[in-house]
Structure formats: structure tokens, C-alpha cells
C-alpha positions as CSV (number, residue, x, y, z in Angstrom):
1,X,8.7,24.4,-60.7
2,X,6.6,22.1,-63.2
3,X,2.9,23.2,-61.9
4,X,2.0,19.8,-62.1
5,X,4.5,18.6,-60.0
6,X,3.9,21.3,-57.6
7,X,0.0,20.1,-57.9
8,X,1.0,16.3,-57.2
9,X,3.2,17.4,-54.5
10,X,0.5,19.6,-52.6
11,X,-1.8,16.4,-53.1
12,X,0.7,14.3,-51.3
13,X,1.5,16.6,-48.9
14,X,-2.8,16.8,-48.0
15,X,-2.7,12.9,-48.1
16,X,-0.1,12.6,-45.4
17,X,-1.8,15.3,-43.3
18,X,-4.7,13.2,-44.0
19,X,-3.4,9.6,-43.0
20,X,-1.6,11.2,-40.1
21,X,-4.5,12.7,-38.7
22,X,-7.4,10.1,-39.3
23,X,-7.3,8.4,-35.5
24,X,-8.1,12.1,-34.5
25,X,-10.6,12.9,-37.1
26,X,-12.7,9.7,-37.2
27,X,-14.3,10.0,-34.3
28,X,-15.9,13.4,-35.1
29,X,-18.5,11.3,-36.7
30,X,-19.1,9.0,-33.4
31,X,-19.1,12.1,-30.7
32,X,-21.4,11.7,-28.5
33,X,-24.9,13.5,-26.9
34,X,-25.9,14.1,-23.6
35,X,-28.3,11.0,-23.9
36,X,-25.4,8.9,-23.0
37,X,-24.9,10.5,-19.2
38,X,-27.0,9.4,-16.1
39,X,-30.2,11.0,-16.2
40,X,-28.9,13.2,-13.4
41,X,-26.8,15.0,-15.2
42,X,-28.5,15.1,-18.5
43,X,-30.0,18.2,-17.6
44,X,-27.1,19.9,-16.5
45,X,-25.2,22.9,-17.8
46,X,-21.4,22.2,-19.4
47,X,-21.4,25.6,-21.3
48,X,-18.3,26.9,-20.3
49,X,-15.2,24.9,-21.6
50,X,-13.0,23.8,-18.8
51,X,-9.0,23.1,-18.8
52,X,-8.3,20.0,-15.8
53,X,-5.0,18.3,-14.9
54,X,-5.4,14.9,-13.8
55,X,-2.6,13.6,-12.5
56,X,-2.3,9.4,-12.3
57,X,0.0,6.5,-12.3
58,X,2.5,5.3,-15.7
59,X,0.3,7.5,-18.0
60,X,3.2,8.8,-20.0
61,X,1.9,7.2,-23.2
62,X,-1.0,9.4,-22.9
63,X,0.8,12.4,-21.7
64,X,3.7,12.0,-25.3
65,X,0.7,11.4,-27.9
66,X,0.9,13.9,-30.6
67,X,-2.8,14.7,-30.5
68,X,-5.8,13.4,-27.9
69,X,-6.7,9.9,-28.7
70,X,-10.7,9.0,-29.8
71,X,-11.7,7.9,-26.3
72,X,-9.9,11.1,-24.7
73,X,-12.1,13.6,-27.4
74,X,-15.1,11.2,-26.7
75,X,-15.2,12.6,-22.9
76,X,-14.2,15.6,-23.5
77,X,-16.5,16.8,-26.0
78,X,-18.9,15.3,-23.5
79,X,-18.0,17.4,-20.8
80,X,-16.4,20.4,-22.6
81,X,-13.1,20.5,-21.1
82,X,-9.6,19.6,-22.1
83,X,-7.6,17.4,-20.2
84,X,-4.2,17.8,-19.1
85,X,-2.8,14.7,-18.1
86,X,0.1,14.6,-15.7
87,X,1.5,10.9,-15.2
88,X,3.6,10.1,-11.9
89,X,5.1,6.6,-11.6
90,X,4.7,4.3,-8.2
91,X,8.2,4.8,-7.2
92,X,8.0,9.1,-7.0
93,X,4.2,9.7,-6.6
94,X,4.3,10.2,-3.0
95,X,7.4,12.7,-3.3
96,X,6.0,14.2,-6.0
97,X,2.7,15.4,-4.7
98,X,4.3,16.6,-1.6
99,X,6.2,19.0,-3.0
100,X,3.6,19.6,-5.7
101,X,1.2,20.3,-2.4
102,X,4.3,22.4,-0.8
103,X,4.2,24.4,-4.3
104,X,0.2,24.5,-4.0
105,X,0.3,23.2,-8.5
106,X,-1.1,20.1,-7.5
107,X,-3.9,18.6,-10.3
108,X,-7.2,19.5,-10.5
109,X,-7.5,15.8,-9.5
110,X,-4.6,13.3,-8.5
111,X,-5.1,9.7,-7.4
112,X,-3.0,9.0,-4.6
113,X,-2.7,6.3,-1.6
114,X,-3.8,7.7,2.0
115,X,-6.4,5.9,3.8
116,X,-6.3,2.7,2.2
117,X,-2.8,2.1,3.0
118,X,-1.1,0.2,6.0
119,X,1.3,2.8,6.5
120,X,0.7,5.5,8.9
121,X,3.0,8.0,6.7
122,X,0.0,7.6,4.2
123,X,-2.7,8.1,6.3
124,X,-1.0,11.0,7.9
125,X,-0.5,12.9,4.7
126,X,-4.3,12.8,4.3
127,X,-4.6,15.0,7.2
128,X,-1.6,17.0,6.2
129,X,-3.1,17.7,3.2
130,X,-6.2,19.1,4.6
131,X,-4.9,20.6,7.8
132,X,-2.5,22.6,4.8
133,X,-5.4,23.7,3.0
134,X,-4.1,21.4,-0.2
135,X,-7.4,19.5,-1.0
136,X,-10.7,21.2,-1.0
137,X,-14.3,19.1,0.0
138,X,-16.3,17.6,-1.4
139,X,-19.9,19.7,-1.9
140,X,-22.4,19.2,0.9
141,X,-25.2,18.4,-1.9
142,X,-24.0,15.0,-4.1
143,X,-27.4,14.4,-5.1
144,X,-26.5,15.2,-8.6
145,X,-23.8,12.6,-8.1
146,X,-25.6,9.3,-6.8
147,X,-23.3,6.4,-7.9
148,X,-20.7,8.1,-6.4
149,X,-22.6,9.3,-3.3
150,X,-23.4,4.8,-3.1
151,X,-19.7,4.8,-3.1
152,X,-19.1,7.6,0.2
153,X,-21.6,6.0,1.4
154,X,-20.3,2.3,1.9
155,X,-17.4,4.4,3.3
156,X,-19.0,6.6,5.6
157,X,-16.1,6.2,7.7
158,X,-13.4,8.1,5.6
159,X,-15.5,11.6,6.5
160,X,-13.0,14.3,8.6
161,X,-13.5,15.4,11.5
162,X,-15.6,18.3,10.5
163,X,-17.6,16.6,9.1
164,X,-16.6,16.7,5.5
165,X,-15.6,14.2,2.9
166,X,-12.3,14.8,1.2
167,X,-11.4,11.2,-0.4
168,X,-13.3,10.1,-3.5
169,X,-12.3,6.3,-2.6
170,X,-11.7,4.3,-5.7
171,X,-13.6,1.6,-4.8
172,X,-12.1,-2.2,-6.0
173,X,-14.9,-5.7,-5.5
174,X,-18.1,-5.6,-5.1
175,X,-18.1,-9.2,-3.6
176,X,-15.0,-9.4,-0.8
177,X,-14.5,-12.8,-2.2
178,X,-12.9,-11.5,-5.0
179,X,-10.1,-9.5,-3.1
180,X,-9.1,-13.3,-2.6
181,X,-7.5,-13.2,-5.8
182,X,-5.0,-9.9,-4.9
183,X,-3.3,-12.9,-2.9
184,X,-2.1,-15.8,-5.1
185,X,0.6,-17.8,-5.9
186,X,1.2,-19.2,-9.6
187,X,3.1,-22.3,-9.9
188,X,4.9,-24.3,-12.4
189,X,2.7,-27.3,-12.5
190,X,4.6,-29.0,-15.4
191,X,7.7,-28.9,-12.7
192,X,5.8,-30.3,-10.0
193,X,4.0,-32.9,-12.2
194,X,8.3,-33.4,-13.6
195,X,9.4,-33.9,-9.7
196,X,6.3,-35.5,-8.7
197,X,5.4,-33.0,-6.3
198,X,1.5,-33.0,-4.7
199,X,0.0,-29.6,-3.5
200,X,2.1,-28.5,-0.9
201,X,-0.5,-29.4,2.8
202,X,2.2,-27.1,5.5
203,X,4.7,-24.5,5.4
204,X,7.5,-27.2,5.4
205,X,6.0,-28.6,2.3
206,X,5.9,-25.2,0.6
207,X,9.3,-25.1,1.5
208,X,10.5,-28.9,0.6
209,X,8.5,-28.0,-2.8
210,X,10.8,-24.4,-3.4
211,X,13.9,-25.5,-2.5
212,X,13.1,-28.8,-5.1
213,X,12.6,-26.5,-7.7
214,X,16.2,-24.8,-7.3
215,X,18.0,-28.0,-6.8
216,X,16.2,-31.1,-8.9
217,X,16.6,-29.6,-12.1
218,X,12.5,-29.6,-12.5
219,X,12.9,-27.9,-16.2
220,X,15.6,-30.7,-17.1
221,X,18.3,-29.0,-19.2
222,X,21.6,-29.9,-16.7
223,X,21.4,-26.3,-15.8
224,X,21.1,-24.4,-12.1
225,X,19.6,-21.8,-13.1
226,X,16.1,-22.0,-11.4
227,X,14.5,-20.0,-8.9
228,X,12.3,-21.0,-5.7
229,X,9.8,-18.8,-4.6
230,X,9.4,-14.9,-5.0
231,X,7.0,-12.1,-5.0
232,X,6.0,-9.5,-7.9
233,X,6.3,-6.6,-5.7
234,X,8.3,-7.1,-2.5
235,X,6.0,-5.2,-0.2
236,X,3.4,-7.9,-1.1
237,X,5.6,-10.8,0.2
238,X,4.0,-13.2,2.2
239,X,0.7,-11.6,0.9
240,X,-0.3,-15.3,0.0
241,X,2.0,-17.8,2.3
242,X,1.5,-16.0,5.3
243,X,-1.7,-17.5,5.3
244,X,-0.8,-20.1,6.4
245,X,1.4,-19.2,8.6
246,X,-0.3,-16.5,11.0
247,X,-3.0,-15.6,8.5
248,X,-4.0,-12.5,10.0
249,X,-0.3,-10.7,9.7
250,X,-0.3,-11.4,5.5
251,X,-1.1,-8.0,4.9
252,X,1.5,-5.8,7.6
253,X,-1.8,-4.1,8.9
254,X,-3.1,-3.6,12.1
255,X,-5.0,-6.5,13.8
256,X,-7.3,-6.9,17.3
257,X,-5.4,-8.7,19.7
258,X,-6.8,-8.7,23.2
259,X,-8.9,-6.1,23.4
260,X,-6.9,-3.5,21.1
261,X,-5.8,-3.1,17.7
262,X,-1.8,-3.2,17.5
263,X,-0.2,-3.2,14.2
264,X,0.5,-6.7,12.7
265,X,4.0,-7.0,13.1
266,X,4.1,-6.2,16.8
267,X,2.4,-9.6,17.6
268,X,4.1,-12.4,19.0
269,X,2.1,-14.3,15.8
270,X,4.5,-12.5,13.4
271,X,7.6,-13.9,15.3
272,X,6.3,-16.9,12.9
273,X,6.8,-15.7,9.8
274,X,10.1,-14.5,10.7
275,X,11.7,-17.6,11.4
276,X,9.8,-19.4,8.1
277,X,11.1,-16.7,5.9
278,X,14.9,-17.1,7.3
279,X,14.4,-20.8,6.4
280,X,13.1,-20.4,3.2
281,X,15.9,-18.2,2.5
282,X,18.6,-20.1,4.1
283,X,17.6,-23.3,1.8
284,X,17.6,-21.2,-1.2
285,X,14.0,-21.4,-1.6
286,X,13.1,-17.9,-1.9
287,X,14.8,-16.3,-4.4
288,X,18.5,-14.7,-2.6
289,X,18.0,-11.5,-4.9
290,X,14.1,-11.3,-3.9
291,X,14.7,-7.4,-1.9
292,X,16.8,-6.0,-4.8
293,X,14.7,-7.1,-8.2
294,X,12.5,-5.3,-9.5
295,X,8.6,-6.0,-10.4
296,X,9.4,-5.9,-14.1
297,X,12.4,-8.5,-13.0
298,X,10.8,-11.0,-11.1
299,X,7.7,-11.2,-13.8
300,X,10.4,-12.0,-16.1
301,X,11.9,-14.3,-14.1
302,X,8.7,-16.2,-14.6
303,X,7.6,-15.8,-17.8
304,X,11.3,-17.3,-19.2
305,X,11.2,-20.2,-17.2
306,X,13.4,-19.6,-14.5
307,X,11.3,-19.0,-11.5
308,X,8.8,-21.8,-10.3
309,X,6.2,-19.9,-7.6
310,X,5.4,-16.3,-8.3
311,X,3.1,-14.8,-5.5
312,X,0.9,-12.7,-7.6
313,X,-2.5,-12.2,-8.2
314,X,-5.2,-14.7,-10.2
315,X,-7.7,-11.9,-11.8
316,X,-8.1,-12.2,-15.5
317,X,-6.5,-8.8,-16.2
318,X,-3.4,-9.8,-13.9
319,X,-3.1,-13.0,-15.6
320,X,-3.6,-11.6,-18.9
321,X,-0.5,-9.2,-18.5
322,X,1.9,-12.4,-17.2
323,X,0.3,-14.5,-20.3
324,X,1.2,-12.2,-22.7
325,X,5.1,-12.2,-21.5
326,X,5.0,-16.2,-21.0
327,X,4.1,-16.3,-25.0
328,X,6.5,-13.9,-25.8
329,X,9.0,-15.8,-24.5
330,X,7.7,-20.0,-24.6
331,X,6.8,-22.3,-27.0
332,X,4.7,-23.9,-24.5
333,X,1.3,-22.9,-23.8
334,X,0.2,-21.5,-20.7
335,X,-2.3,-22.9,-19.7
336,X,-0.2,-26.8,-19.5
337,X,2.5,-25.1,-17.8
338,X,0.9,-22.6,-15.2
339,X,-1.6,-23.5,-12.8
340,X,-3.1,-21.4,-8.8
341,X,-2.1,-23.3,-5.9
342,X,-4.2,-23.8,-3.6
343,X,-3.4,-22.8,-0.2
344,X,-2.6,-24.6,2.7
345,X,-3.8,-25.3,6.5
346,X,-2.5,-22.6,9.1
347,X,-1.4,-24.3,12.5
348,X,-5.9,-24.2,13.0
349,X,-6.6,-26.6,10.2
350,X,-8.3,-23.6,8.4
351,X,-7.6,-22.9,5.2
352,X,-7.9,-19.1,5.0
353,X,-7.9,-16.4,1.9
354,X,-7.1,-13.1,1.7
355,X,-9.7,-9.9,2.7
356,X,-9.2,-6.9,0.6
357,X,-10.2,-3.4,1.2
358,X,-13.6,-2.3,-0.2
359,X,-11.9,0.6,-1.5
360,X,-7.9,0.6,-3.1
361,X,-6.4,4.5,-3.1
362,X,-8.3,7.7,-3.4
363,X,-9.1,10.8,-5.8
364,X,-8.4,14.0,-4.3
365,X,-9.3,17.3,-5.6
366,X,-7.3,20.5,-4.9
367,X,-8.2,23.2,-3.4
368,X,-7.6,25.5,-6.2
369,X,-10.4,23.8,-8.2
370,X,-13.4,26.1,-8.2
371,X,-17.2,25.2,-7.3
372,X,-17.8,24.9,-11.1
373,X,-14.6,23.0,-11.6
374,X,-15.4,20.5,-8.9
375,X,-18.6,19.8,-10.2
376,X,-17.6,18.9,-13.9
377,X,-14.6,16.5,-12.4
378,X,-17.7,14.9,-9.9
379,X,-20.2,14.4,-13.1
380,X,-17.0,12.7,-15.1
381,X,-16.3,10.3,-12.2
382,X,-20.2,9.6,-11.8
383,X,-20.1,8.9,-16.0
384,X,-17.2,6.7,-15.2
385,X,-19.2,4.4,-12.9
386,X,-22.6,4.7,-15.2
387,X,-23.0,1.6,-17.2
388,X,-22.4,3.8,-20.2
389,X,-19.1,4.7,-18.8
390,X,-17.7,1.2,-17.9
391,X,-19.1,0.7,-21.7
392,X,-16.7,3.3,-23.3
393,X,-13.7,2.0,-21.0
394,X,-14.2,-2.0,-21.4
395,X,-15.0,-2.3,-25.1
396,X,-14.3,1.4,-27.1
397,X,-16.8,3.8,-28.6
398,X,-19.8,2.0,-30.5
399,X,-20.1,1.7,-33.8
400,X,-16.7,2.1,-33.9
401,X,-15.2,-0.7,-32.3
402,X,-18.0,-2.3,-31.3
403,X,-21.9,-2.5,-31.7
404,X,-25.3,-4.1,-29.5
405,X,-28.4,-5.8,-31.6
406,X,-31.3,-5.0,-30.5
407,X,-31.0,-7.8,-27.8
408,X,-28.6,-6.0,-26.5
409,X,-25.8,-8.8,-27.8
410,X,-22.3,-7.8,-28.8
411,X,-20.7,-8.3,-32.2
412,X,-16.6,-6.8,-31.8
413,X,-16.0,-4.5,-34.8
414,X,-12.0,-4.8,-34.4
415,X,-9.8,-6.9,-36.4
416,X,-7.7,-8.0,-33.1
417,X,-5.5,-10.3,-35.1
418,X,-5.6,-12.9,-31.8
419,X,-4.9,-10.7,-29.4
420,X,-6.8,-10.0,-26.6
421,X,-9.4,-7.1,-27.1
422,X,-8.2,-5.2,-23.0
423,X,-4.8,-5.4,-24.9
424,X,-5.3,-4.1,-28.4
425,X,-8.0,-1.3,-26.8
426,X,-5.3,0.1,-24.6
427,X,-2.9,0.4,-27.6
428,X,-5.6,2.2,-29.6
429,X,-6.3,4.1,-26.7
430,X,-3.6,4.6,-24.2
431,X,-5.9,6.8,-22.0
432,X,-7.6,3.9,-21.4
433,X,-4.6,3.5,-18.4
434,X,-6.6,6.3,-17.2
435,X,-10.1,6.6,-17.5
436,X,-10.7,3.0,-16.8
437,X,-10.1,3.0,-13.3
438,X,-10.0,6.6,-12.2
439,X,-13.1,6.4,-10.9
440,X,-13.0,3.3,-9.3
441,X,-11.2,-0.6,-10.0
442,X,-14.5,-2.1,-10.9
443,X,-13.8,-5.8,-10.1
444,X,-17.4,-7.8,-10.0
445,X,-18.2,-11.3,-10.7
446,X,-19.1,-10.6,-14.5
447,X,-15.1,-10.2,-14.7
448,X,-14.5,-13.6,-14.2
449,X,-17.7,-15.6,-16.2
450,X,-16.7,-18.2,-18.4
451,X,-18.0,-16.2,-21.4
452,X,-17.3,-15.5,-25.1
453,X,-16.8,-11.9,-24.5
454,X,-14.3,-12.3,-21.3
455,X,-12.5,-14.7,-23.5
456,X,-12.0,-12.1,-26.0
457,X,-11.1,-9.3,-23.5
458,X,-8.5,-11.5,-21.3
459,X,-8.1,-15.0,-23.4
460,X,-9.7,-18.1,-22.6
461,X,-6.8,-20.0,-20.2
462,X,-6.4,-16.6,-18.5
463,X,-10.0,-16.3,-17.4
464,X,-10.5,-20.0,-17.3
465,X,-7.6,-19.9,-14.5
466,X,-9.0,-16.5,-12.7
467,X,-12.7,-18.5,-11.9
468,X,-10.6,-21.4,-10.7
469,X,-9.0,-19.8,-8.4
470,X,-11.8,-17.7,-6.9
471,X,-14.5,-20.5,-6.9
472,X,-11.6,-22.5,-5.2
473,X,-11.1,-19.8,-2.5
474,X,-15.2,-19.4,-2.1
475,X,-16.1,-22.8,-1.4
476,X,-12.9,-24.2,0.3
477,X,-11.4,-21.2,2.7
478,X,-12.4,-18.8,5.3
479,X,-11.8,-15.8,4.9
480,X,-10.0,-13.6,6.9
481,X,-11.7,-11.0,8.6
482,X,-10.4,-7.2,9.3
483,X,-11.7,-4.1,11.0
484,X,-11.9,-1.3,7.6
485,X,-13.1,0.9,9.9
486,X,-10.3,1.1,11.7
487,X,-7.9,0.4,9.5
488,X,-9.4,3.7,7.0
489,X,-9.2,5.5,10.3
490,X,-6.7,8.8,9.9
491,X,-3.6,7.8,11.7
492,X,-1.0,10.1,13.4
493,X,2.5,10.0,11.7
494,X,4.6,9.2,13.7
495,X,8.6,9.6,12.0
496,X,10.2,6.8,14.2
497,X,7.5,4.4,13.8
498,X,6.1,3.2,10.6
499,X,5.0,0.4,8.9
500,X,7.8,0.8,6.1
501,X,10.9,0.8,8.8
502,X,9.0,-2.2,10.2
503,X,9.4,-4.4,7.1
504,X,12.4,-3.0,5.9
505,X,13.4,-4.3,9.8
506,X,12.0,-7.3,8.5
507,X,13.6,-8.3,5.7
508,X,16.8,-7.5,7.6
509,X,16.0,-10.3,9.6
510,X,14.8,-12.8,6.3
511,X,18.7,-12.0,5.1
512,X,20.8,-11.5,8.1
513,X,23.2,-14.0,10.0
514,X,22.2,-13.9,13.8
515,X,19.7,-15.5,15.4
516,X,16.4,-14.5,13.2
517,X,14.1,-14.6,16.6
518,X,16.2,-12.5,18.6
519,X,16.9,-10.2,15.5
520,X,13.5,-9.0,15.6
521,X,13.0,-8.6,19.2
522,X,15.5,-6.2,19.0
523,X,13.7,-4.4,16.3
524,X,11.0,-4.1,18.7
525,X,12.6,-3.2,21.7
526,X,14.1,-0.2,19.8
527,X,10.9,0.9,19.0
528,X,9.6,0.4,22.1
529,X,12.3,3.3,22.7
530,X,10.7,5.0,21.0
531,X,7.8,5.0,22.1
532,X,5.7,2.1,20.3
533,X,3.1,1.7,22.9
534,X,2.5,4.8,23.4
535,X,1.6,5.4,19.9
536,X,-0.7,1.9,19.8
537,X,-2.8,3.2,22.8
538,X,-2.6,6.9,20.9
539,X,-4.0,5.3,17.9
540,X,-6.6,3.4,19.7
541,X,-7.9,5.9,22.1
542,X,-8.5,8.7,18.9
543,X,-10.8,5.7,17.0
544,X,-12.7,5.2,20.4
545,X,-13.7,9.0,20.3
546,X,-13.9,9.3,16.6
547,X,-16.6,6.2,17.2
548,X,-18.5,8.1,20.1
């Protein structure tokens, strides 16, 4: 071969090498010092290089990367360990970890639903998983650790029996106002401004507004091919128009009625919002396909102009995500097109919003993670939550993709050719999906500020919309209130009688033929059978020691 050639060739061969390798290799000049942890752990000892599996939700473009992306090498050169992400979707996570637990390979650390959820299946498997010696403590001594030991500590409640804390809750807004925007519903408002249609002021409007936007034509193209009404993710329905229609059942969880708590659907309130939802779906108003379609579906549904009220959320993130398949799809803009409606009166005259748990799913670590192990996952969650932390995850590594004057004022160092920065960050960094909220969701007012730097993150209409909505819900509704302590509680689980059977009852009853009232008092006298009550004074009796 012509040594020159062979010369050129090795040169073009480096240069690929090169190109193909300079996402990993540029940040070697931007790793970071131990001047960038809480001053708690500054001091401490990361010596030893560690390997930990995290396990987490739909982190699969992580998991395939060819090599670790910047962010990924920033915390782990940090830390010293190497991470080994494992991603689990929402549809297998729960089956997954069970027999991951039953095969004692669970992650290091795995985010997971328990506690937090309305489902007594959940909250049983927390116990399971200690009682089975699958999840290991948390150390006596989280002094090191004191953002996350503010965290246990606004939920003293989710301690074991023994005294112990096994649930590193992942907390979500720091103002409960804000969980008012986990329940909203987004509506055409060029439709209704087309049919001439006012904020809906009952349930029967609601319903006279839905059932217009299947059957007037609101888009105007001769077509019937509009939807009503329907939900993102079907066991959210109702999340948002049950509030005005027996406000405290819009969330399936367990409520105090006289004297005792009893789960939400076994009240004679709930009988309610089975009848409105059998007319809603008799007049075609909510969408006939709403139990089969998928999320992914019904958000399309939306953002190509067939579906007129999505019940969603109104954050700036949520909205974001919708936007961004609205413009993919419309020559329309957004923001002249899709507006929050404002909820309406229950049968009080109160006009109430939704209450959200402090804290939304939990870490958990195994029980095959050592002292030392458990330590370095603690000091990466308590980094998480540092200001530094929330720094790296909301806006990259400085100096790199972004830098602070000595005002502490933000230039952004990315070209984000119009799109928003939360966007083009997670495609620069897909573990970004993960280290963003593994340590907790993070929502507080500075989220939804009319500023120039949230209208980079999340566009202007999207966070324009989001402060809208929540200053709408802050000065004009009540909102609900709920018993956390008791609903965090570990609950027994019980096969027979769960809150998944119960709405899968219910939406029996939204869809079937018969006589929608006397539908579901057959559901309940069947689990009566079964012994309901039994179970509701179980439940009520073990919080009334757990209290004492």
C-alpha cells in the first residue's frame, strides 16, 4: 500500500475516532471539585470507586448510549462510581421489581410507587418488601444528609413500625397550591369561541359543551370526526370534573366520612359520578374508546385536532411536552387555540381544586447495598436536592452550556435553534430523565414566574398558560383537603379488595347497558362479600394504634 495513503487513511481513521468521541471527551475539561457538594459532604471520603444500578422509569435512551453522556461522567467523577442504569416502563415496573425482589437482583436503588399510592396492593408491597428482607434502612445518623433528612422529616409518618425509615419519598410542591395543576383540563377555546360556548358553570354544561364539540362541527371541515372529552391516563379520569361533582372522590382515595376513613368509592357521594359519567358517555361526550387508548393516543388525539377537552395537567413542563406535538402537527399557534378551563361549582357553590401529595413515589434501597454503598447513593440524592444539583439538572454543566456573571445572572451558551432549552438539554443529555427527578419532583413557584429564563426552558405560551392556571386556582377555589397521614399509612393487601378492581368495576358501569346506579351497588355488595367492612374498620383501627 502507497505509505501515504496508508498515512491519510490512519489520519482519517483518528479523525472519526475523534468526532465520534468528542461528547464524551469534552467534558474532561469541565469535571468538577468537591467545592461544588453541600458543605456536609465536602469533607467526606469517595476513595473507593463504586459500581450502582439504579433502576427508573422510560430511561432506555440512557441505558442504549454508546458511551456515558457529559452530565452522567459529571456525577460520577464526583462521586467515583459508575452507574448502571436499568430502565423499567410504567406498564411492567411493578411486576418487574417483584420478581426482581423474589430473585433478590434488585438495584442498588429503584424508584417505585408504595406509599404514595391509592392502591392498597402498593402500599402492601412496601411491607412485603421489608418483612422479605428486600430493602435495607436507612442509617440511624442522616446528619451528613440534611436536605434529605428536611425531606423524612415533613414525612415523619412513612417511618415502620420499628422504627426505621425505609422510603426516601420523592418529594413533588413545596406550596400545595401547585398540586392544583396535576388536575386540569385543556380546552379548545377557538371551538368554543366557533360554537359560542361560555365557561361551562355545572356538570350538565360540561356535558352540553362535550357533546357540542362531537356533533356541531366546532373545527368546520363537514367532517365527524371530533372527540368530546377524555383523559391522558385513564386512571386519572375524573381527576379534574369530579370536582365538581363530589370533589372529595376525584382522586379514588380514601376520605373521612362519619367518623372513619372509608375508601372513596364506597361512599354514597361516588354514586354521583357514576351516573354523570354513564351520561357523558351515553351522549357521546366522552370519548367511546376512552378505556382502550392509550396515553400516547389520547395526546394525539389532541394535538391533531380531533379532541376538544383533554383532562391533563397545566405545569409548564406538562404543557411544554403537549406544545411541542400541537406544532408538530398545526399551523395554528397554541396559545390562540388552547386555553385551562376553569372549573365549576360542586352542588355547595364551592369551586374546589385538586390537593396533591407532598411527596409522589419513593426511592428504595436494597438490602444488598452495603453501609459504604448506602452512603454514596444518600450523598448523590442530597447533591440532587443542593442548589448545585438542581443547577446541573435544570440548565447543564457551566461553562459549557451555560454561565453566571458575577451577579449571579444567566447568559445560555447553547445554540437551541428555537427550541426550548428542558427539550434540547434532555436530547444532549438523556440521563437528564433520570437525575432530574430521582431525588425528588422539585415543583416550586420559581417554575411558573413569568421570566426570560422559564420562557427559554418551557416557551413563553406554555409558561404564560401554567401561571394562569395556578393563580386562577389560588385566588378563586378551595382547596380540597385530605388526611396524608393516613393516606401514607401502610395498608394491608387485601387480594379481593383493591382500589384497581374498584375502578376497573367502575368503568364497567361508565360503559355498560343496565341501570348505571344499580350496577354499582352490586359491585359493592359483592365486596361486601367479601368482606369490605371488615377490611375498612381493619384499616382504621391499625392507624388508631399506629397514632397512639
Amino acid at each position: 500500500m502507497n505509505p501515504f495513503i496508508n498515512k491519510k487513511l490512519i489520519l482519517f481513521l483518528c479523525l472519526i475516532l475523534f468526532l465520534s468521541g468528542c461528547d464524551y471527551n469534552t467534558v474532561t475539561s469541565t469535571l468538577p471539585d468537591q467545592s461544588v457538594l453541600p458543605e456536609t459532604l465536602q469533607n467526606q471520603s469517595f476513595d473507593q470507586h463504586l459500581d450502582i444500578s439504579i433502576g427508573y422509569w422510560d430511561i432506555e435512551k440512557m441505558l442504549n448510549a454508546s458511551h456515558p453522556d457529559a452530565i452522567t461522567q459529571y456525577i460520577e467523577s464526583l462521586f467515583n462510581v459508575t452507574f448502571h442504569p436499568m430502565s423499567v416502563t410504567w406498564s411492567n415496573y411493578k411486576d418487574r421489581y417483584r420478581i426482581l425482589s423474589s430473585t433478590h437482583s434488585l438495584p442498588d436503588i429503584f424508584a417505585t410507587l408504595t406509599l404514595s399510592s391509592n392502591d392498597n396492593h402498593d402500599s402492601g408491597s412496601f411491607i412485603n418488601m421489608i418483612e422479605s428482607n428486600s430493602i435495607r434502612a436507612l442509617p440511624e445518623d442522616m446528619s451528613s444528609y440534611p436536605l434529605l433528612s428536611n425531606v423524612l422529616a415533613l414525612t415523619s409518618f412513612t417511618k415502620y413500625k420499628d422504627g426505621n425509615y425505609y422510603a426516601i419519598p420523592r418529594n413533588s410542591f413545596t406550596d400545595p397550591i401547585l398540586g392544583s395543576t396535576d388536575a386540569a383540563m385543556l380546552v379548545r377555546r377557538d371551538w368554543m369561541d366557533t360554537l359560542d360556548i361560555k365557561d361551562p358553570q355545572s356538570f350538565d354544561d360540561f356535558l352540553s359543551m362535550t357533546s357540542a364539540f362531537v356533533h356541531d362541527d366546532p373545527d368546520g371541515n363537514g367532517a365527524d370526526d371530533t372527540i368530546g372529552y377524555n383523559v391522558s391516563n385513564l386512571t386519572a379520569l375524573g381527576k379534574w370534573l369530579i370536582l365538581g361533582i363530589s370533589p372529595e372522590c376525584n382522586t379514588y382515595a380514601w376520605i373521612s366520612e362519619d367518623g372513619q376513613y372509608i375508601p372513596s368509592w364506597t361512599s354514597d357521594k361516588f354514586m354521583e359520578v357514576v351516573k354523570s359519567y354513564r351520561k357523558l358517555y351515553q351522549s357521546d361526550s366522552l370519548d367511546p374508546n376512552f378505556y382502550s387508548k392509550s396515553p400516547q393516543t389520547v395526546l394525539e388525539d389532541f394535538a391533531s385536532g380531533h379532541l376538544g377537552a383533554l383532562e391533563y395537567k397545566s405545569s409548564p413542563s406538562a404543557l411544554m411536552e403537549l406544545k411541542e406535538r400541537w406544532d408538530q402537527q398545526n399551523d395554528k399557534p397554541f396559545e390562540t387555540c388552547v386555553d385551562v378551563l376553569p372549573i365549576f361549582p360542586a352542588s355547595d357553590g364551592i369551586r374546589y381544586s385538586n390537593s396533591s401529595n407532598i411527596f409522589w413515589s419513593e426511592s428504595y434501597l436494597s438490602s444488598s447495598v452495603s453501609d459504604e454503598k448506602a452512603e454514596r447513593i444518600l450523598s448523590i440524592l442530597e447533591f440532587l436536592l443542593s442548589e448545585n444539583g438542581k443547577m446541573l439538572c435544570k440548565y447543564g454543566i457551566e461553562n459549557v452550556d451555560y454561565a453566571l456573571n458575577d451577579n449571579g445572572n444567566y447568559t445560555c451558551l447553547i445554540d437551541t435553534k428555537g427550541e426550548n432549552l428542558s427539550i434540547v438539554l434532555k436530547k444532549k443529555y438523556p440521563s437528564l430523565m433520570l437525575f432530574e427527578t430521582l431525588a425528588g419532583w422539585g415543583n416550586d413557584w420559581k417554575d411558573f414566574e413569568n421570566s426570560s429564563l422559564n420562557n427559554l426552558r418551557y416557551g413563553k405560551p406554555c409558561v404564560d398558560l401554567a401561571r394562569k392556571s395556578v393563580e386562577w386556582y389560588r385566588d378563586n377555589t378551595t382547596q380540597l383537603k385530605r388526611d396524608y397521614v393516613f393516606l401514607n399509612a401502610p395498608k394491608e393487601s387485601v387480594e379481593s379488595l383493591n382500589t384497581s378492581d374498584a375502578f376497573q368495576s367502575f368503568v364497567k358501569c361508565i360503559i355498560g347497558e343496565d341501570d348505571p346506579e344499580q350496577m354499582w351497588n352490586q359491585v359493592l355488595a359483592e365486596m361486601d362479600s367479601k368482606g369490605l367492612k371488615n377490611y375498612i374498620s381493619m384499616q382504621n383501627e391499625k392507624y388508631r394504634e399506629q397514632k397512639e
